[in-house]
C-alpha positions as CSV (number, residue, x, y, z in Angstrom):
1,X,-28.0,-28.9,-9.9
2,X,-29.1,-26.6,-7.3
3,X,-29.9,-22.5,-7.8
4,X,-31.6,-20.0,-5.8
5,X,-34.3,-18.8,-8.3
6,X,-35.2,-19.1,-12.2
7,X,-33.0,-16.5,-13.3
8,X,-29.9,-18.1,-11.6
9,X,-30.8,-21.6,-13.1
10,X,-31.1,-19.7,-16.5
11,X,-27.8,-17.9,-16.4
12,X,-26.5,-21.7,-15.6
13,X,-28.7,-22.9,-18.9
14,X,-27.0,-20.3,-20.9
15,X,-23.3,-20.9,-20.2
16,X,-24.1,-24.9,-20.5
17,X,-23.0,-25.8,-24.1
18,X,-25.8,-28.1,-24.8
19,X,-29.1,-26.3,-22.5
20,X,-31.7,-25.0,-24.6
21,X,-34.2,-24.9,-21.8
22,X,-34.7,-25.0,-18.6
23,X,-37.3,-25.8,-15.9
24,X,-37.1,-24.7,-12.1
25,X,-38.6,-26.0,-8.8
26,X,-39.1,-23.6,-6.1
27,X,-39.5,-23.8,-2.6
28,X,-43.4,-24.6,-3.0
29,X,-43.5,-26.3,-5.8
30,X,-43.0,-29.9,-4.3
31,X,-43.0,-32.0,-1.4
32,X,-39.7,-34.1,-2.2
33,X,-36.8,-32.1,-0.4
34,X,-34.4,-33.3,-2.5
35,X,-35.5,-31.7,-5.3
36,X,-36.5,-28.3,-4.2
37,X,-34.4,-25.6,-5.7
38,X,-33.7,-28.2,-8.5
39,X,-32.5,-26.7,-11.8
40,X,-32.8,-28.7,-14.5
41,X,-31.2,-28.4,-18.1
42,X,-32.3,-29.2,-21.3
43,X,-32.0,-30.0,-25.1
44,X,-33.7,-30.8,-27.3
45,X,-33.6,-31.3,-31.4
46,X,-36.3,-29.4,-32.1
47,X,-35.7,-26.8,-29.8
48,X,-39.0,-27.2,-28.2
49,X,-40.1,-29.4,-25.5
50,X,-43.5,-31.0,-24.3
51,X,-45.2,-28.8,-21.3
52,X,-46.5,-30.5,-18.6
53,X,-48.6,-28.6,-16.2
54,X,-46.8,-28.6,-12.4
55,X,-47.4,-25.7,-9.8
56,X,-45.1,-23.0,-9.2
57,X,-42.8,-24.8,-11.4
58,X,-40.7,-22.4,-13.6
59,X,-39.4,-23.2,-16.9
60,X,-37.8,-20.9,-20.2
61,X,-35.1,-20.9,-22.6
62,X,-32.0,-20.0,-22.4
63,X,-30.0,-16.6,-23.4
64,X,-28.0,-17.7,-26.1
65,X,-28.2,-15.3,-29.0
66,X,-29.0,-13.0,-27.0
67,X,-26.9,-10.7,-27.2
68,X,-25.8,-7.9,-24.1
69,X,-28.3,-9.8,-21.7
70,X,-25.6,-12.6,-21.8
71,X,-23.6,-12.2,-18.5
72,X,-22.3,-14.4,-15.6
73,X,-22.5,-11.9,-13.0
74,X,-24.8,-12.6,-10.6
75,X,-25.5,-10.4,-8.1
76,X,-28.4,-10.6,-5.6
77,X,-28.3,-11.8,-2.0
78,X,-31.1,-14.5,-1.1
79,X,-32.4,-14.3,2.5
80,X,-33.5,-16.9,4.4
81,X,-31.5,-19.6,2.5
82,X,-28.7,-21.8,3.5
83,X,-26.3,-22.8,-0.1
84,X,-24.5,-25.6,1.0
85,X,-20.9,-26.7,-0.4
86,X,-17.5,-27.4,0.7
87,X,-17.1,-24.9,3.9
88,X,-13.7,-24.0,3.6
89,X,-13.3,-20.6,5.4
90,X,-14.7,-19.5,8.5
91,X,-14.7,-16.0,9.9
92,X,-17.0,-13.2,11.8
93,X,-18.2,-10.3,9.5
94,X,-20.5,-7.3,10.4
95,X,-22.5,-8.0,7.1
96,X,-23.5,-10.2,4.4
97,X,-22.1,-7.4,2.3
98,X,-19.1,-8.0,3.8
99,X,-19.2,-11.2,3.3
100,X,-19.8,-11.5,-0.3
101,X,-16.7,-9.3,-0.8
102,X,-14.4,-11.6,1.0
103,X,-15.6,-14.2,-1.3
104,X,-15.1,-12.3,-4.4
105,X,-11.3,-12.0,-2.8
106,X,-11.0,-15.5,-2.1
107,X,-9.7,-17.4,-5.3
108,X,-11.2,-20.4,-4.2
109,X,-15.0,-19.0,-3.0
110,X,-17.4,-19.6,-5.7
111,X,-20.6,-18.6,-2.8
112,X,-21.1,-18.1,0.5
113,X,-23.1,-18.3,3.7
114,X,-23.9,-15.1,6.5
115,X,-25.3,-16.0,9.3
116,X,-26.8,-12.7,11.0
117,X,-27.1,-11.3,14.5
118,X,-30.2,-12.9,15.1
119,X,-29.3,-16.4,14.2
120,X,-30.3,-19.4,16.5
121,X,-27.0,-20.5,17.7
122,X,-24.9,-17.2,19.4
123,X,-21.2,-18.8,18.9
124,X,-22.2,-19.1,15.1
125,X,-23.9,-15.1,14.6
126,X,-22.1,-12.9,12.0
127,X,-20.2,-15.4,11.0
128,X,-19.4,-15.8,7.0
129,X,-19.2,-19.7,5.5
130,X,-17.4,-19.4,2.2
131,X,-18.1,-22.7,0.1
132,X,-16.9,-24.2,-3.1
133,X,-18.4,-27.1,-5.3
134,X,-17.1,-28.8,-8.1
135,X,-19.8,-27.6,-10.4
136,X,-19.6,-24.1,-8.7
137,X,-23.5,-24.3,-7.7
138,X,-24.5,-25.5,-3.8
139,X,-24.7,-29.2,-3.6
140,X,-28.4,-28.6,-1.9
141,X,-30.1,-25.3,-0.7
142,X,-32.1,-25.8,2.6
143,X,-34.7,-23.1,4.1
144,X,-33.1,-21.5,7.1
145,X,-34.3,-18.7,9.2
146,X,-31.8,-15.8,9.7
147,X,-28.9,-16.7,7.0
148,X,-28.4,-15.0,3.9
149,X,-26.8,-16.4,1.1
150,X,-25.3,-15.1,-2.1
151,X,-22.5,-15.8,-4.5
152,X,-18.9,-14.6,-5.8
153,X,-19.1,-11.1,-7.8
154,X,-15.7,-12.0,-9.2
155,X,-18.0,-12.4,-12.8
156,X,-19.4,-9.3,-12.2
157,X,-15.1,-7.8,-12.4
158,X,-14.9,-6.7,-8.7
159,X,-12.6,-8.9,-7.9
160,X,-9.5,-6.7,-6.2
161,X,-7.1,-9.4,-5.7
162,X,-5.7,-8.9,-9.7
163,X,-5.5,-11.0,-12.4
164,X,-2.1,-12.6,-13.7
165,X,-2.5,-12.4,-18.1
166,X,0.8,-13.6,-18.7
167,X,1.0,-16.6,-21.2
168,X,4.4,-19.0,-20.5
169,X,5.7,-20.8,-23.6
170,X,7.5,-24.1,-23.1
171,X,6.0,-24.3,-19.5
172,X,3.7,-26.9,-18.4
173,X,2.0,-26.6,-15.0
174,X,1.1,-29.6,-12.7
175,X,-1.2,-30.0,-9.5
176,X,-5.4,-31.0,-10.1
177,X,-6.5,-31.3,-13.7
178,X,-10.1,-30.6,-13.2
179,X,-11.0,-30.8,-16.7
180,X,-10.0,-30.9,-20.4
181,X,-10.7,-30.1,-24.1
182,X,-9.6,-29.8,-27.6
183,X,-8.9,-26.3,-28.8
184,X,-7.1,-24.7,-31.5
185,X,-4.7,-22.4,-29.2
186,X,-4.2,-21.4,-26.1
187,X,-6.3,-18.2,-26.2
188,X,-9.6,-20.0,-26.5
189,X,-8.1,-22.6,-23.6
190,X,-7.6,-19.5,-21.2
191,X,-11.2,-18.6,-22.0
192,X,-12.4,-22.4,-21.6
193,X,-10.4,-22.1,-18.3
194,X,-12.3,-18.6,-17.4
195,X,-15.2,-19.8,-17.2
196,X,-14.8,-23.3,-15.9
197,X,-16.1,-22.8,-12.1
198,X,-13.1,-24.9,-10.5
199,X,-9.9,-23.9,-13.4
200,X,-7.5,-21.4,-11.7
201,X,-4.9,-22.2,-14.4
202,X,-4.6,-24.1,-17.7
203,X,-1.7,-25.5,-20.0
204,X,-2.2,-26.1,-23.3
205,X,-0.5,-29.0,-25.6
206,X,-1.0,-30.1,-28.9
207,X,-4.8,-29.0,-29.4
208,X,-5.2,-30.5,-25.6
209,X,-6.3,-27.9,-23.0
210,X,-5.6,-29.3,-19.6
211,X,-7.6,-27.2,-16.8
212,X,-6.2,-27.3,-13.8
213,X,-6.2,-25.8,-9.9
214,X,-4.4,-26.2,-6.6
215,X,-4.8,-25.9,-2.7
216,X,-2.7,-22.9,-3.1
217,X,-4.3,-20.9,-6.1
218,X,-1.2,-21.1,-7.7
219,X,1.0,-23.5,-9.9
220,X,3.2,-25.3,-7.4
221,X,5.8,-26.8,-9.4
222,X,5.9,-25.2,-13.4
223,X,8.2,-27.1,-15.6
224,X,9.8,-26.8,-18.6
225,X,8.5,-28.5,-21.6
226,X,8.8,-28.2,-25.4
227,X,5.7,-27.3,-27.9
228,X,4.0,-26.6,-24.3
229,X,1.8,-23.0,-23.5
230,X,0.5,-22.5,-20.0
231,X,-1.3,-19.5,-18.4
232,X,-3.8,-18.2,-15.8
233,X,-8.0,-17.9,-15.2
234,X,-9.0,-14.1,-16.4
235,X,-11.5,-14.7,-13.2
236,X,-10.3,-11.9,-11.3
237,X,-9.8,-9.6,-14.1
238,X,-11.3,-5.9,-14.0
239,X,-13.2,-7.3,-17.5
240,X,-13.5,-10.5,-18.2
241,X,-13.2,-11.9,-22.1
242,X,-16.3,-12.6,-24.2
243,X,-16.8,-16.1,-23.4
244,X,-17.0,-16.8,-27.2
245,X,-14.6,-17.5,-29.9
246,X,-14.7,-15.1,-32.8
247,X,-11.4,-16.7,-34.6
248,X,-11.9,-18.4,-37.4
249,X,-8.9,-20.6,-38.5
250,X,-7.4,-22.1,-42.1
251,X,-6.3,-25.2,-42.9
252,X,-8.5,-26.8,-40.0
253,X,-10.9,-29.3,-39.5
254,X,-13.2,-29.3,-36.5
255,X,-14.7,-32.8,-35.9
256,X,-17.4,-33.6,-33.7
257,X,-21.4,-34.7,-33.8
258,X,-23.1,-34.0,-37.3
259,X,-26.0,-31.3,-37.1
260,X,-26.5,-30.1,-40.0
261,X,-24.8,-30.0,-43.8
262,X,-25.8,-27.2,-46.1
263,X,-24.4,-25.0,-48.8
264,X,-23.1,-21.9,-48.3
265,X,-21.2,-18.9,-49.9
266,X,-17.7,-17.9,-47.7
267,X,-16.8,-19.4,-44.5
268,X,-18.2,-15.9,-43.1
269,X,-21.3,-16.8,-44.1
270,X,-21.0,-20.5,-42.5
271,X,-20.0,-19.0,-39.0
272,X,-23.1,-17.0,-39.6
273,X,-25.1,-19.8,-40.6
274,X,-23.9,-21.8,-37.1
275,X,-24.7,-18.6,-34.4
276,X,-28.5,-18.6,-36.1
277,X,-28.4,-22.6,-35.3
278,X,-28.9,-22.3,-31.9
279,X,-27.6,-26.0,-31.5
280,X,-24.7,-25.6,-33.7
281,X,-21.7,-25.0,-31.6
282,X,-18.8,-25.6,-34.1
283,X,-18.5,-25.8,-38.1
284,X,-16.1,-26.8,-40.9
285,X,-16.3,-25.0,-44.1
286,X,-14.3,-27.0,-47.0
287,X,-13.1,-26.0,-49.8
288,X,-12.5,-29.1,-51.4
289,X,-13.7,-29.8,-55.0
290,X,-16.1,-32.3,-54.4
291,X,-17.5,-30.1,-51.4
292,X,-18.7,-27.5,-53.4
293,X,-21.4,-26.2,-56.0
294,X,-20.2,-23.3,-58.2
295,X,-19.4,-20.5,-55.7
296,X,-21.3,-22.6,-52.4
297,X,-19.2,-25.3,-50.8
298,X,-20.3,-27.5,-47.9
299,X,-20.9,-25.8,-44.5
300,X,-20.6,-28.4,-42.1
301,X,-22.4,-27.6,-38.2
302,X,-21.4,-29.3,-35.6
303,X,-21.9,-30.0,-31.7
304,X,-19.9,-32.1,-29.0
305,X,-21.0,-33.0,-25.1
306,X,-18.4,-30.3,-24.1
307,X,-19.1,-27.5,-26.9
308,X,-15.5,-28.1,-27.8
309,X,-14.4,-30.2,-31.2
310,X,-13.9,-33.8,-30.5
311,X,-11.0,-33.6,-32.6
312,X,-8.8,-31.3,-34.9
313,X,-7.2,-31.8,-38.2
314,X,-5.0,-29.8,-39.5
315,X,-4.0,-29.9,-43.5
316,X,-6.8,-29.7,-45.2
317,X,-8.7,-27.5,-47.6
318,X,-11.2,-26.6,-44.9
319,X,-11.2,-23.5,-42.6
320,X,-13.2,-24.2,-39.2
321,X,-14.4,-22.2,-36.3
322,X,-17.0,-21.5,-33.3
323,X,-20.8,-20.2,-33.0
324,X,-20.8,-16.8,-32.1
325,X,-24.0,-17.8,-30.2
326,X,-22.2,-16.3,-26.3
327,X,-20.9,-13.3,-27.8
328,X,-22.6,-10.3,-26.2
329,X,-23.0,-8.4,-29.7
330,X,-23.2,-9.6,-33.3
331,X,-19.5,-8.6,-34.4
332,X,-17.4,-9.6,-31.1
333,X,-14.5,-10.2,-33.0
334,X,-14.4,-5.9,-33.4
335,X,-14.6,-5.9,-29.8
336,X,-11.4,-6.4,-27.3
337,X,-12.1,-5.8,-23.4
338,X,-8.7,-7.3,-21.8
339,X,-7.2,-5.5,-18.7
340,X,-4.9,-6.1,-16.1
341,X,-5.2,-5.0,-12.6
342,X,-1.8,-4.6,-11.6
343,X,-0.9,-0.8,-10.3
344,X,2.3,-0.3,-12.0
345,X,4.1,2.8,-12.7
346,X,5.5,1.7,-15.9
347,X,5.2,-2.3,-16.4
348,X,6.2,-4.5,-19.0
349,X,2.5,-6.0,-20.5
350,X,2.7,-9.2,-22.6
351,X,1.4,-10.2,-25.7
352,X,-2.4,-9.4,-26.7
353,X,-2.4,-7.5,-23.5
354,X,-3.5,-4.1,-25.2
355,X,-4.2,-5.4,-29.1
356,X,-5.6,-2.1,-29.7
357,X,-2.3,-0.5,-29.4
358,X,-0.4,1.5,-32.4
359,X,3.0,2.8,-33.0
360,X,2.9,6.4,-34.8
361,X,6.4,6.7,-36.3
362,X,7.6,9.4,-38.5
363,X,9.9,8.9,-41.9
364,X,12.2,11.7,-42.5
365,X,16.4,11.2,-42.2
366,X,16.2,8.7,-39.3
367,X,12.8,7.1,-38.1
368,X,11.4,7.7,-34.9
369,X,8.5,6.8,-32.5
370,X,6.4,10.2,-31.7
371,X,3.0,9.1,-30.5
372,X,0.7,6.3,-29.7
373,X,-2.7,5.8,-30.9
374,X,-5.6,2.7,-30.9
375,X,-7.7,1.2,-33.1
376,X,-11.0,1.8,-33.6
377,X,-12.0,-0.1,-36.5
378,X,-10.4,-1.8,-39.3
379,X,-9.5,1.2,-41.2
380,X,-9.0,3.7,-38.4
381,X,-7.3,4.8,-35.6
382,X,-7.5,7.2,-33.0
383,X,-4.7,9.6,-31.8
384,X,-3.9,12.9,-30.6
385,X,-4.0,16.5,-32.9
386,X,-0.8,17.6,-31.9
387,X,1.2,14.7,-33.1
388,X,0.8,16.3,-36.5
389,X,2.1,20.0,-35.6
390,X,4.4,20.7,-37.9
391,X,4.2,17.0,-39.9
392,X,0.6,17.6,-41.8
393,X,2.0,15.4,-44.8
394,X,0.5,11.8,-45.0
395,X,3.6,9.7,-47.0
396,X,5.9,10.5,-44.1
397,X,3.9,8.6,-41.4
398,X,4.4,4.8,-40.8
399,X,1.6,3.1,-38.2
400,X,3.0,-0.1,-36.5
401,X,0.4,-2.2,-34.8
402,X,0.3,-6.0,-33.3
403,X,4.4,-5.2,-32.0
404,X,4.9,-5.3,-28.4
405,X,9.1,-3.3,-28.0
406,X,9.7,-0.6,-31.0
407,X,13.9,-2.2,-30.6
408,X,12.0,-5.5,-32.6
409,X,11.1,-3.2,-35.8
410,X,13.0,-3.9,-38.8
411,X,13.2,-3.0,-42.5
412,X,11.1,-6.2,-43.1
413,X,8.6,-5.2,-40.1
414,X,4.7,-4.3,-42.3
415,X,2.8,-1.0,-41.7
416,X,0.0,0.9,-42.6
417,X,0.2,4.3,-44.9
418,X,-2.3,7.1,-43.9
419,X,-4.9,7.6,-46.3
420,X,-6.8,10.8,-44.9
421,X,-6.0,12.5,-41.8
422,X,-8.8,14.3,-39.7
423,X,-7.8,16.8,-37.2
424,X,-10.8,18.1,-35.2
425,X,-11.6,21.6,-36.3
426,X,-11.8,23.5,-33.6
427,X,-8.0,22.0,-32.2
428,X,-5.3,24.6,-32.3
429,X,-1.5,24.6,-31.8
430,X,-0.5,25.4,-28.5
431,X,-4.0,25.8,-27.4
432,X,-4.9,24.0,-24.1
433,X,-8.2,24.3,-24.6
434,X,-8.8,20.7,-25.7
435,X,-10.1,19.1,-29.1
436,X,-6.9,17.5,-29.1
437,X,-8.1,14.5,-30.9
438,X,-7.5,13.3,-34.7
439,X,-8.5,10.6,-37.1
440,X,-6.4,8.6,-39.1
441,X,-7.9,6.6,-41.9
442,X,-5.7,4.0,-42.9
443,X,-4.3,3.2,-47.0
444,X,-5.7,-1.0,-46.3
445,X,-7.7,-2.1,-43.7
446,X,-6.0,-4.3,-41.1
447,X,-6.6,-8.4,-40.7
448,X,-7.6,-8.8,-37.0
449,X,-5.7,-11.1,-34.8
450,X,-4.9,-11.8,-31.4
451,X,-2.2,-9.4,-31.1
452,X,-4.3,-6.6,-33.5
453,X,-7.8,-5.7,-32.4
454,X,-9.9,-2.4,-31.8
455,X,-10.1,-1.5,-28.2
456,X,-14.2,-1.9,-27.1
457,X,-15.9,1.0,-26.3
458,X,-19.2,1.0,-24.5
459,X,-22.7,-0.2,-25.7
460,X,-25.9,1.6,-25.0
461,X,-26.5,-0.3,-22.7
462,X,-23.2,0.2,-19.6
463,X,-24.9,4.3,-19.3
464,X,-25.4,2.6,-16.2
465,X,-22.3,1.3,-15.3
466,X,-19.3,3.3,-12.9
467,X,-15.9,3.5,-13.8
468,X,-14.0,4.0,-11.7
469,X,-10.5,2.5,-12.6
470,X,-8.4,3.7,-16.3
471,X,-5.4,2.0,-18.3
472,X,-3.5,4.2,-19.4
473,X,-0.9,2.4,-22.1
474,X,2.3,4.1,-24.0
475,X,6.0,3.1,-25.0
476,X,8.8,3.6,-22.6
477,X,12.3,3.2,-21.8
478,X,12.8,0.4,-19.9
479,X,16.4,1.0,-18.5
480,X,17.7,4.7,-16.8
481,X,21.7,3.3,-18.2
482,X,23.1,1.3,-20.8
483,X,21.6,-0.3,-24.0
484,X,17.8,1.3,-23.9
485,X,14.8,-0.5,-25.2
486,X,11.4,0.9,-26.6
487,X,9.5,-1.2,-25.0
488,X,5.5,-1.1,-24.7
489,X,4.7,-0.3,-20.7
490,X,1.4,0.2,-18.9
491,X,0.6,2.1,-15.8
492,X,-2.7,1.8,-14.0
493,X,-4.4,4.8,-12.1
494,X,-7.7,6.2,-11.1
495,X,-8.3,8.8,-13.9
496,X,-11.4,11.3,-13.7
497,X,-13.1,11.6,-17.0
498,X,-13.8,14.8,-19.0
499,X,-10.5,16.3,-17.6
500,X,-7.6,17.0,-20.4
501,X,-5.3,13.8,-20.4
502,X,-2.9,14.1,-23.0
503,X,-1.7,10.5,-24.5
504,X,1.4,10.2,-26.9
């Protein structure tokens, strides 16, 4: 493949599921054309490859396990270079900023080409080339005097076109397949599909994820089908999802290429065992008796062309899951970042939408919803002070999480007790002068899932990073007349922080 620089040709190592390492050919590094700009990927067994001495040549290792540095936003803007692909889009620009933000808006621009003011040919000056490739890199990168080049910043969540996070059971979509994998569900399809440079939208069948795209940018012609989930790219989401798989899943057997066989104590410590593997992209931990040694059972690590299993069996006394090598921090699965980007005032979300989301419901004659809160950790959650004036007494709260409409709670419907409650000292009733802000710790911590996860708050290292956009998620009514439903809306706005928003 073809990248601007090292760093480009990295980030391209790191999101490949087999690159270890990579070595890069500038400009000056060789007189064969067709392989300046070359960027080519690596593996190797050992992790370590033979160096042979070539000038200006670049080489390194990739990021996985690395942590925050792992991102596929790339922003610079390289002058003086012409990225060639598809040309699909022609127009006249004033800048090459201008430029790379109508190809962060264009669903089908993966990077682009500005030529400036001062370019050779006047009929062709300020004019902006936006390009596609079926590996989402140029198909050659030539030295040109006057152009700049750059790619999409849709990676980087400025994308303002919005993103469609709506999952459609019994729905199968048509047009290009592009690609395809075997996956457990349909969530870690739609993330396969995320970061696939050419899958716009998926569906997902019997452990087969179909990727898929269209002239449009839309499915043309959705139909129904049984045992049949399809959805959308989170491409042009305002965050984009950790492009790892924290899940781990029962009763499952992920086959694929042998890399290792050792024994190990929990399936924990097998996914654990995997991420430090930097080759390891899968495992199986079994349970069977023959598989195991006293309280160690066999923790099988496994790898595939793809990154995905080659096959999955389901039945047997195994539990199987993914490296967490991608994930941009140790625990991802503690860690949700989902959001939608459609301006609503008051819109139905769907399902793992806003995981983070609790019901606080009070006990007494009749039950009743009386304030929201999210979840901060497995034992925790996060609220307001004043939902408790008047109603200090732990045994009459009930907390409903992983629900999306309060009409769907029933008798049977399970929720968590309040253990301790933590109001902040300094908050007082019918004060509004803040600190309106209370801790609940729950009786039993809660399982993660899809639909039940802590929101993400910042790491150390976003003090950089503007925000400049809020969701702001409650329960609503969702009918003025008739029959009314409790169910969980969203509205979107441009909120400025260290005001006093009260959320109930």
């Amino acid at each position: 493949m073809y990248t601007p620089n090292a760093q480009h040709c990295r980030m391209m190592c790191t999101f490949h599921p087999r690159c270890l390492l990579f070595s890069f050919l500038p400009e000056d590094s060789t007189n064969d054309t067709d392989k300046r700009f070359g960027c080519f990927l690596k593996d190797s067994a050992t992790g370590t490859l033979p160096r042979v001495s070539r000038t200006n040549a670049i080489s390194g290792h990739s990021l996985k396990q690395c942590g925050h540095q792992i991102s596929a936003c790339y922003r610079d803007i390289h002058k003086g270079i012409d990225m060639r692909g598809v040309n699909f889009n022609v127009s006249k620009v004033k800048s090459v900023e201008e430029c790379q933000k109508k190809c962060t808006n264009s669903i089908h621009c993966q990077f682009f080409t500005y030529a400036t003011e001062r370019f050779y040919s006047a009929e062709h000056r300020n004019s902006c080339l936006l390009k596609h490739s079926p590996g989402g890199t140029p198909t050659s990168i030539k030295v040109l005097t006057h152009v700049a080049s750059g790619f999409s910043l849709k990676p980087c969540a400025l994308s303002e076109t919005g993103c469609r996070m709506d999952i459609f059971q019994h729905l199968a979509f048509s047009d290009v397949d592009v690609g395809r994998a075997v996956t457990p569900d349909a969530f870690v399809c739609q993330t396969i599909c995320t970061y696939h440079p050419s899958c716009l939208f998926f569906t997902f069948q019997r452990n087969v994820c179909v990727l898929k795209t269209s002239r449009s940018g839309t499915p043309s012609s959705p139909t129904p089908q049984e045992n049949t989930i399809s959805g959308y790219s989170l491409l042009t989401c305002k965050t984009l999802p950790e492009p790892c798989h924290p899940k781990i899943y029962s009763g499952v057997d992920f086959e694929g290429e042998e890399l290792n066989v050792t024994f190990v104590e929990g399936v924990i410590v097998c996914q654990e065992t995997c991420t430090k593997m930097i080759r390891c992209q899968f495992f199986t931990y079994s349970l069977r008796p023959e598989d195991c040694r006293g309280k160690k059972c066999n923790c099988s690590l496994r790898l595939s062309l793809d990154g995905s299993p080659t096959r999955i069996t389901y039945g047997t006394r195994a539990s199987s899951g993914y490296s967490l090598r991608l994930c941009k921090s140790g625990d991802s699965s503690v860690c949700t970042t989902k959001t939608n980007t459609r301006i609503v005032g008051g819109t139905n979300s769907s399902w793992g939408e806003w995981p983070w989301q609790v019901s606080l419901q009070v006990k007494l004659r009749d039950q009743s919803h009386l304030c929201g809160g999210s979840i901060i950790g497995h034992q925790w959650v996060l609220t307001a002070a004043h939902c408790f004036d008047g109603l200090p007494l732990s045994n009459v709260w009930r907390i409903y999480s992983g629900i999306l409409k309060l009409s769907e709670i029933t008798k049977e419907t399970p929720f968590s007790e309040i253990k301790e409650l933590i109001i902040h000292p300094n908050y007082k009733i019918s004060d509004g002068g803040g600190h309106d802000i209370a801790l609940i710790k729950l009786e039993t911590p809660l399982n993660y899932t899809e639909f039940q996860k802590p929101i993400c708050l910042p790491s150390k290292t976003d003090t950089n990073t503007t925000y400049t956009n809020c969701w702001v998620t409650g329960w609503g009514f969702t009918k003025e007349k008739g029959r009314l439903w409790r169910s969980l809306s969203l509205t979107q706005r441009n909120l400025a922080f260290g005001g006093h928003h009260q959320l109930g």
